[in-house]
C-alpha positions in Angstrom: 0.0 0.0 0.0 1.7 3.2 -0.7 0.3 6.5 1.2 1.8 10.2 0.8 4.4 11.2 3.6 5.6 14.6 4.5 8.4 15.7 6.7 8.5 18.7 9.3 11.5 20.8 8.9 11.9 22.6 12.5 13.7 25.9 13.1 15.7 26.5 15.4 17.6 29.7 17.1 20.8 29.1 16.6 21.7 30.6 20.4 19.5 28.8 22.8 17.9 25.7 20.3 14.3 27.2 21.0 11.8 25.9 18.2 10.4 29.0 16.4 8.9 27.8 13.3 7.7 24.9 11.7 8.0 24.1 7.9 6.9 21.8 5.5 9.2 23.0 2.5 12.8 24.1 3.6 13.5 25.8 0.5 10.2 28.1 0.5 10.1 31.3 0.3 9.1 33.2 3.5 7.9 36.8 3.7 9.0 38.8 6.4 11.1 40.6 8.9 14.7 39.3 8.9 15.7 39.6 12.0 13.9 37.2 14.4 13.9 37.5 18.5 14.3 34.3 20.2 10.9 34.4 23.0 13.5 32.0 25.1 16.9 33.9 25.4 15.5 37.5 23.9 18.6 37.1 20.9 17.9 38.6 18.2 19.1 36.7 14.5 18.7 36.2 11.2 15.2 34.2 10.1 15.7 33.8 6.3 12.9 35.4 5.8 12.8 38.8 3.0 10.3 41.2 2.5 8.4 41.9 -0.9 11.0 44.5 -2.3 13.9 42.6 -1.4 13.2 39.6 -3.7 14.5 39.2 -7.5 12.0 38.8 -9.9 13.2 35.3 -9.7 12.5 35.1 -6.2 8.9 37.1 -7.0 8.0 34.2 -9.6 9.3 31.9 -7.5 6.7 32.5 -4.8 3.7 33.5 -6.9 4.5 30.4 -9.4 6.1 27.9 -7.1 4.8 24.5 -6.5 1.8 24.6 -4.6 0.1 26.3 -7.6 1.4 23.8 -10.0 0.6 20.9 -7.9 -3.3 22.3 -8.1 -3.8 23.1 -11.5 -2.3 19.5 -12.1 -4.7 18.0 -10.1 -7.6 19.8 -11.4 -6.7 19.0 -14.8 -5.6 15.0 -14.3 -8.9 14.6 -12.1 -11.3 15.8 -14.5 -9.5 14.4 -17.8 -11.3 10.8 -17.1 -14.7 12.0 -16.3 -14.2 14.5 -19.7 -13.5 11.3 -21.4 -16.5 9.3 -20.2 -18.4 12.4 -22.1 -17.8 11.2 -25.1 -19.6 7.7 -24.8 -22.6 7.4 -26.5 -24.8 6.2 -23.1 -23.3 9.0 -21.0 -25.9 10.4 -18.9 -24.5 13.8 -18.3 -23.2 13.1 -14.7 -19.6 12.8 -16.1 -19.7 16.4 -17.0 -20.5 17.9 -13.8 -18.3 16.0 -11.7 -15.3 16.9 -14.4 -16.6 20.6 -13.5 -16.9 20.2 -9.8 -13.0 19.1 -9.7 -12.1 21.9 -12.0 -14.0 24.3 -10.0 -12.7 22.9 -6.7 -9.1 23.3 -7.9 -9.8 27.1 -9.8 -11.1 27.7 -5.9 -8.0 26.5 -4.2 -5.9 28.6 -6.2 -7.9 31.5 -6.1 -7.2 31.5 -2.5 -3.9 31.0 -2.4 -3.3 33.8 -5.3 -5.8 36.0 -2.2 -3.3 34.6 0.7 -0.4 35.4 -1.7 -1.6 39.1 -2.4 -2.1 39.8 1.5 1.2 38.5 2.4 3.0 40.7 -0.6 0.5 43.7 0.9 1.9 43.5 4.5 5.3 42.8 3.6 5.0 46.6 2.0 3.9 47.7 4.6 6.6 46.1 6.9 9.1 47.0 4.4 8.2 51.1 3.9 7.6 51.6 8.2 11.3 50.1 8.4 12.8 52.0 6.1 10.8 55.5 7.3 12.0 54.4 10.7 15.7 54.3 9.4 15.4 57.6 7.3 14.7 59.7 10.6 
């Protein structure tokens, strides 16, 4: 029997050890503040996290086009491609049609919403990224 696995990458401050985050794909991109205080020894460090303006435009299409967006139009597309087929028979009875539309739609919802998380993340990363540097100008 085969079943789908992930693994938990932890994160760590690198003074005390204290957990601080939790990730499922190390090599993500993460939006936000840099620097990090630990809650458990009050050190601040570096998170590996960037703001909006401080990606490339590699980085930008990198988090906007990633895999999580792949992953669901694939699934949309390879779900519904059998029940599109089953159209095509001469005694279909029309159910084959809306289910191949209710797994399209499901997947055009999914990433619809994570294109609406996306946007809101890039929004407050501005934000974060302008007060910082107005606080630095004065």
């Amino acid at each position: 029997m085969y079943y789908a696995s992930y693994t938990k990458y932890k994160r760590l401050c690198p003074h005390c050890g204290e957990h601080f985050q939790t990730l499922l794909d190390p090599t993500a991109l993460r939006l936000g503040p840099n620097v990090r205080t630990c809650h458990k020894c009050r050190r601040a460090f570096s998170s590996g996290s960037l703001e909006w303006p401080e990606l490339t435009p590699a980085q930008k299409r990198k988090f906007l086009f990633g895999g999580l967006p792949w992953f669901l139009a694939f699934f949309g597309l390879f779900a519904a491609f059998p029940f599109y087929m089953g159209i095509k028979e001469p005694n279909s009875s029309g159910v084959d049609i809306e289910i191949a539309g209710a797994v399209l739609g499901v997947a055009a919802c999914l990433l619809a919403a994570f294109y609406l998380i996306c946007g809101v993340q890039i929004i407050f990363s501005k934000r974060r990224y302008a007060r910082e540097k107005e606080g630095l100008d004065v």
